[in-house]
PAMARLUM-90396 format. One record per residue (C-alpha): residue in three letters; y, z, x. Coordinates in steps of 0.25 Angstrom, whole numbers, padded with zeros to 4 digits, always signed. Layout:
<atoms>
alaYZX ...
</atoms>
This chain:
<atoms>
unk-0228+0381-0365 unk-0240+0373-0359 unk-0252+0379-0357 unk-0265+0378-0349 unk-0279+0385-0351 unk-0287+0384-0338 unk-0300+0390-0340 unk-0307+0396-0328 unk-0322+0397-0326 unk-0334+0392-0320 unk-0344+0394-0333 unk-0333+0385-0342 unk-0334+0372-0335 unk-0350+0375-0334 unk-0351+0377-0349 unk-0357+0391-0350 unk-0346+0397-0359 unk-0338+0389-0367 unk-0321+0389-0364 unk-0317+0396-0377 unk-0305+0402-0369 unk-0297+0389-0368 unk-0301+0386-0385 unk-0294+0400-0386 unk-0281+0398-0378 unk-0277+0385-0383 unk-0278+0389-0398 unk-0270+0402-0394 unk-0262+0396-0384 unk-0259+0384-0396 unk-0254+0394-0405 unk-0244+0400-0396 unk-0239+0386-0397 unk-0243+0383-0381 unk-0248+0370-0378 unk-0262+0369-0370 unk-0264+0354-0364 unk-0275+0357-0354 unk-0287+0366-0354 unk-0295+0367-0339 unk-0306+0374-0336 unk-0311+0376-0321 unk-0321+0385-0313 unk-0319+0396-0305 unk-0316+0390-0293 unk-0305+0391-0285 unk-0298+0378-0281 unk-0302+0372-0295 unk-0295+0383-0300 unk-0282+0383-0292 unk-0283+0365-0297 unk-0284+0369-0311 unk-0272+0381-0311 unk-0262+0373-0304 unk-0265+0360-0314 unk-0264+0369-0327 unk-0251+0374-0321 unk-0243+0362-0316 unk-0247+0356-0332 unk-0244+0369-0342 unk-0235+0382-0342 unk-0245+0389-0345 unk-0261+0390-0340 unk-0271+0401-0346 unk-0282+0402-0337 unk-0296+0409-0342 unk-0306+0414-0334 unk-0308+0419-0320 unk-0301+0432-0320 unk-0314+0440-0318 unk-0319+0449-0307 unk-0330+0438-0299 unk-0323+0431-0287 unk-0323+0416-0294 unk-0312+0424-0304 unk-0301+0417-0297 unk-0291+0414-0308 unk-0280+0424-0305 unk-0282+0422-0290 unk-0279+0408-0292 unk-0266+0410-0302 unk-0260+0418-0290 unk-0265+0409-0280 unk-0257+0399-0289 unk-0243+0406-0290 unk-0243+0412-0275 unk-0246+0427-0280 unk-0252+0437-0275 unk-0264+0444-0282 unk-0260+0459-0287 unk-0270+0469-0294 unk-0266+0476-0307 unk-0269+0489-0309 unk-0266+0491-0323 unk-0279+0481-0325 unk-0288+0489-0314 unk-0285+0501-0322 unk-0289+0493-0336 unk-0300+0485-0331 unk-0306+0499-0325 unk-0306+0506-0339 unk-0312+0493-0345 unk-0323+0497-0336 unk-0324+0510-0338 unk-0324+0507-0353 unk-0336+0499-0351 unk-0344+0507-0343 unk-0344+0498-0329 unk-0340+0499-0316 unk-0329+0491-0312 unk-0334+0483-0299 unk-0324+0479-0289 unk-0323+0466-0292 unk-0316+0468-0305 unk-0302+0472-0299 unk-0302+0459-0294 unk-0295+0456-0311 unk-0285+0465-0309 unk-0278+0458-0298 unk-0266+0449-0304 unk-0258+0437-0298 unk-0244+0446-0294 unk-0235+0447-0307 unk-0246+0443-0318 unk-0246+0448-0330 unk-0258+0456-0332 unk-0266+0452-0346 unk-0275+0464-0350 unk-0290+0462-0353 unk-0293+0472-0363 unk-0306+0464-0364 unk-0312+0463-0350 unk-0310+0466-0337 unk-0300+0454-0332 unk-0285+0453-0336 unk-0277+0441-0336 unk-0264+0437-0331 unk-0251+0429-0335 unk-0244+0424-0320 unk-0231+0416-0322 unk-0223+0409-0311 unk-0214+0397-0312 unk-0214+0395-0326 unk-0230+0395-0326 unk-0241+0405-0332 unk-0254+0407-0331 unk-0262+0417-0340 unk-0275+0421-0333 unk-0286+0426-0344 unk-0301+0431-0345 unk-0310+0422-0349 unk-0319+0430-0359 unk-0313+0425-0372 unk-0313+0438-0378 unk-0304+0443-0365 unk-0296+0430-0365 unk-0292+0432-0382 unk-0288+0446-0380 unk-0280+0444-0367 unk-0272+0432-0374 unk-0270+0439-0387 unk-0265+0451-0381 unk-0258+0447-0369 unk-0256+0432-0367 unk-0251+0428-0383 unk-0239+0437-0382 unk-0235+0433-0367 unk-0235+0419-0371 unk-0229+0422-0385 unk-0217+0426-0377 unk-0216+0412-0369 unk-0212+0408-0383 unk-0221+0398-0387 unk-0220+0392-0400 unk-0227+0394-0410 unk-0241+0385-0414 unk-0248+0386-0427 unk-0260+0380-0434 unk-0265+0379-0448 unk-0280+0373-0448 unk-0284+0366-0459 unk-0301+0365-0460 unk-0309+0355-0467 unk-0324+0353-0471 unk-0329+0342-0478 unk-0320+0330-0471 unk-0323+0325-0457 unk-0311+0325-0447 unk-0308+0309-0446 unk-0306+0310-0462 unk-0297+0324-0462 unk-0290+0316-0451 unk-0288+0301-0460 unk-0282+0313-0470 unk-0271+0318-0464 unk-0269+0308-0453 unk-0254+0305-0457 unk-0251+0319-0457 unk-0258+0320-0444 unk-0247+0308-0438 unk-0236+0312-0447 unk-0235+0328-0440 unk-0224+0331-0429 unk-0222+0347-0431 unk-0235+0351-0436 unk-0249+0343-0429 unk-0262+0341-0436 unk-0276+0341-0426 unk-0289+0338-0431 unk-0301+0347-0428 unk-0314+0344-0429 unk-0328+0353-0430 unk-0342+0352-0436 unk-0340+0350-0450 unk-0326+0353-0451 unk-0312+0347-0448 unk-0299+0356-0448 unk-0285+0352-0444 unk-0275+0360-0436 unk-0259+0358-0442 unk-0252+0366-0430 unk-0234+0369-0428 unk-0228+0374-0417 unk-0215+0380-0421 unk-0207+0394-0417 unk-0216+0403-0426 unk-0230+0403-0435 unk-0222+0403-0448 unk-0212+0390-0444 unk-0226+0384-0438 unk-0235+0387-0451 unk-0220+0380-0460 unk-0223+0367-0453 unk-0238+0367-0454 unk-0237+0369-0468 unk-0234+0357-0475 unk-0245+0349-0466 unk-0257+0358-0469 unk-0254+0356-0485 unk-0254+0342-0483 unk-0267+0342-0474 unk-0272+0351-0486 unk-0270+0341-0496 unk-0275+0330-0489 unk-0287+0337-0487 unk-0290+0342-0499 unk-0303+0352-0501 unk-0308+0348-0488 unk-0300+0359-0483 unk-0308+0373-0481 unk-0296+0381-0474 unk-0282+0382-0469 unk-0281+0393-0458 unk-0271+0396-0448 unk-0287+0398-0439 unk-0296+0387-0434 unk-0304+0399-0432 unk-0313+0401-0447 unk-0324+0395-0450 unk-0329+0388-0464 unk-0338+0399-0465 unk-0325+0407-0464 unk-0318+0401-0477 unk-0332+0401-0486 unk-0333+0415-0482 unk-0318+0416-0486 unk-0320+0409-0499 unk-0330+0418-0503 unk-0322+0430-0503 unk-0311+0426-0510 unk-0320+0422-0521 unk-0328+0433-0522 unk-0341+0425-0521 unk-0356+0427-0513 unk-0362+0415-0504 unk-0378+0416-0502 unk-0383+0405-0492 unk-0397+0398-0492 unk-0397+0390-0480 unk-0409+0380-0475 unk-0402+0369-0464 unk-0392+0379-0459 unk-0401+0389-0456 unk-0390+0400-0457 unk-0379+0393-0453 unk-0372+0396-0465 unk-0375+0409-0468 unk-0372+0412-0453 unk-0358+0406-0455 unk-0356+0415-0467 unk-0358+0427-0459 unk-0350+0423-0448 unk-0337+0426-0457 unk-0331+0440-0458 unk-0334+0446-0471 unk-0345+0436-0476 unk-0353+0449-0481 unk-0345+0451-0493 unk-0347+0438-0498 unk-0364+0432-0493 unk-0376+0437-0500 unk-0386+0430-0491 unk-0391+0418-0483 unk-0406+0413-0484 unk-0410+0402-0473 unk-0420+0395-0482 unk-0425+0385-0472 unk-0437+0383-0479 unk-0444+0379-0490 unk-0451+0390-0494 unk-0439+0399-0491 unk-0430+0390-0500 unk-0439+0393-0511 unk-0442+0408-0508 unk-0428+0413-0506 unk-0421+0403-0515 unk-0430+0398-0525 unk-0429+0384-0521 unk-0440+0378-0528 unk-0453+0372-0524 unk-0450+0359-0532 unk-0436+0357-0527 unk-0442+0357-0512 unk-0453+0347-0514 unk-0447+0340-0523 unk-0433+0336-0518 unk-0435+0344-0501 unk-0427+0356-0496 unk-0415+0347-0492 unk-0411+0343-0505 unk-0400+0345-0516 unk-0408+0353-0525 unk-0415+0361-0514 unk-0401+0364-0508 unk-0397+0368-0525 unk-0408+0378-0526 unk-0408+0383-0513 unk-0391+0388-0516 unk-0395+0391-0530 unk-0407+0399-0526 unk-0398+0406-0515 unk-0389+0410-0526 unk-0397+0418-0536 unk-0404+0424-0527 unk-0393+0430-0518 unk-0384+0431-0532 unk-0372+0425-0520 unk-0362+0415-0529 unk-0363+0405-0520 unk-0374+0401-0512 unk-0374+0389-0501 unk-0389+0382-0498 unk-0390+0373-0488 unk-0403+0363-0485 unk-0403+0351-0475 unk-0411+0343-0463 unk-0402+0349-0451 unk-0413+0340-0443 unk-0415+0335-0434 unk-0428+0331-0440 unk-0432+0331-0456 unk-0424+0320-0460 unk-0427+0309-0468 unk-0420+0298-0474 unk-0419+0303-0486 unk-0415+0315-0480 unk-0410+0313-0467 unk-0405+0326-0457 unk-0392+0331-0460 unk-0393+0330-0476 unk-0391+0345-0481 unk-0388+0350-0494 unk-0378+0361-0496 unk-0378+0368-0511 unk-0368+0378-0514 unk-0371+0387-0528 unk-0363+0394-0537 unk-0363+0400-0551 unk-0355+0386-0555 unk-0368+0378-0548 unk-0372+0373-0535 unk-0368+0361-0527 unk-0375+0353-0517 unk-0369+0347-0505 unk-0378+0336-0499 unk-0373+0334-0483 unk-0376+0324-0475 unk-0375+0329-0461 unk-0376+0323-0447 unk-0377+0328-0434 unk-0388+0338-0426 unk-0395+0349-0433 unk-0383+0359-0429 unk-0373+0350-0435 unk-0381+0348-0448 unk-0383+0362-0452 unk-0369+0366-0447 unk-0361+0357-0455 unk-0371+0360-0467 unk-0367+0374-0466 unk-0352+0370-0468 unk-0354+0364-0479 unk-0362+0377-0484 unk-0349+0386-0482 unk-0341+0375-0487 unk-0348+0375-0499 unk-0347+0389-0499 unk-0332+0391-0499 unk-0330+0379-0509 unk-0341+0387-0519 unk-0334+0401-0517 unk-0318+0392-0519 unk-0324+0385-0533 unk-0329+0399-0536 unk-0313+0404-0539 unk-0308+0391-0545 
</atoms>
């Protein structure tokens, strides 16, 4: 099967929300093992419209349109799917009577321009919305489909889940799966010279490449009748990628989905063991990304923003003559601060981090982007001197990586 995602709506080509929709579908459309080779996005006009529907159709089996199923008079999607296969526009009760009880429930009057969503090309299936007001459609003719869905996100996920993974389910798509692979600490042209033969040498199983700030991760995917014959061929490549790899591997996951902060957080619990965070250059960032993970509380004490100098010294005891005498970006500025952070919030591990995010206060001895990253335990502290490039917002983010880096690899040592 061959699919199509043909998003719908004015605001998307103007860049006032961003078309999260079309990320969604292909992953979940991927994993059902149906191929997407185009995405188009048009407005909410009209002949544009009818252009776009009649060009995703003569190219795929399939198309998914998002959007345009609301109440306003520029909603024009199932108009123009009927318009499209020669059928006649019929209203549905069962969805009059379940979008006036989503009314009620809400307290509103339902104006006469809603009943407008409940009218459906003749023979669609209907697809409930048990998250808004607009339900969607499946209309099959000739040996083509398309499958009409809200565009809220959070009404377009549920509608799929629900209705549209077990209709195509039973068009008998195979079966697509994915391990991914995540690395911190090598850039993607190096984790690509690694593995390149293996990369050329795959038929069954494909190896990609991703790419974001500060990290790299690979994708090692099979198509075969089931997830279980899928994960046997996939099995053999991700322990050779492993090796190759080495400890520049952070995570295997069947997700791209969780975050570094995730598996810090992770390697905490399994060891038992507290963080505390002193932070100067990311301002937060690190702390914030912490929190961000489920579960967190059982395992962070505290976070100080010690941006300062008189901070550093008051909350950590950094001392006078370590400021004047070496600066606040400095090794043993960065070793204080951790070690300060440590006794005084009684965590097993604390993380400090001290930099010039910029883009002013560098110098040549100490140019933007040199941050310091100190990671202290009851077996010592290490210091990490970066050399980071890029704005301020690249700085401190990929500063704070290598803090939950250094995180998860203090709370691992901690069980060996």
């Amino acid at each position: 099967m061959i699919a199509e995602i043909l998003s719908i709506g004015t605001e998307l080509l103007l860049g006032q929300i961003v078309n999260t929709d079309a990320q969604y579908l292909s992953r979940e459309l991927a994993a059902l093992g149906i191929d997407v080779y185009h995405h188009c996005t048009v407005g909410d006009n009209p002949v544009r419209l009818r252009e776009a529907l009649a060009t995703a159709l003569a190219r795929a089996d399939t198309v998914i349109t998002t959007g345009g199923l609301g109440p306003t008079a520029d909603d024009l999607s199932k108009e123009i799917v009927a318009e499209f296969f020669g059928l006649p526009m019929e209203e549905d009760v069962a969805s009059l009577e379940a979008m006036s009880r989503f009314f009620v429930s809400l307290g509103r009057e339902m104006t006469p321009n809603n009943r407008k969503q409940v009218y459906f090309p003749q023979g669609a299936i209907i697809l409930p919305n048990e998250r808004g007001t607009a339900p969607g459609c499946i209309v099959e003719q000739d040996g083509k489909r398309v499958i009409q869905l809200p565009g809220p996100p959070r009404e377009l996920e549920h509608m799929f889940q629900r209705s549209v993974m077990p209709y195509l389910r039973g068009k008998g798509s195979r079966c697509t799966t994915s391990r991914y692979i995540r690395i911190f600490g090598l850039g993607e042209s190096e984790v690509e010279t690694r593995v390149r033969h293996l990369i050329d040498a795959q038929s069954a199983v494909t190896i990609a490449t991703y790419c974001s700030l500060g990290e790299v991760q690979l994708r090692v995917t099979a198509q075969a009748g089931t997830t279980s014959d899928a994960l046997v061929l996939i099995a053999p490549v991700e322990a050779a990628l492993i090796e190759l790899l080495g400890s520049a591997v952070y995570a295997v996951s069947d997700t791209a989905e969780d975050s570094l902060a995730h598996y810090a957080v992770s390697a905490l619990l399994e060891a038992g063991k507290t963080v505390a965070v002193a932070e100067s250059c990311t301002g937060g960032l690190v702390t914030a990304s912490l929190v961000e993970v489920p579960g967190v509380s059982a395992v962070l004490l505290e976070g100080n923003i010690t941006y300062s100098n008189a901070a550093k010294k008051r909350c950590l005891g950094v001392c006078e003559h370590t400021l004047k005498a070496y600066g606040a970006v400095s090794e043993q500025t960065a070793r204080e601060m951790a070690e300060g952070q440590r006794v005084a919030s009684g965590a097993d591990i604390a993380v400090a981090t001290t930099g010039i995010a910029g883009p002013d206060g560098g110098s040549p001895q100490k140019p933007v982007g040199l941050v310091y990253v100190a990671v202290a335990t009851a077996q010592g502290t290490q210091i990490k001197p970066l050399r980071l490039t890029g704005d301020r917002n690249r700085i401190r983010w990929l500063a704070t990586l290598h803090a939950l880096n250094g995180i998860r690899l203090a709370a691992i040592a901690s069980r060996e």
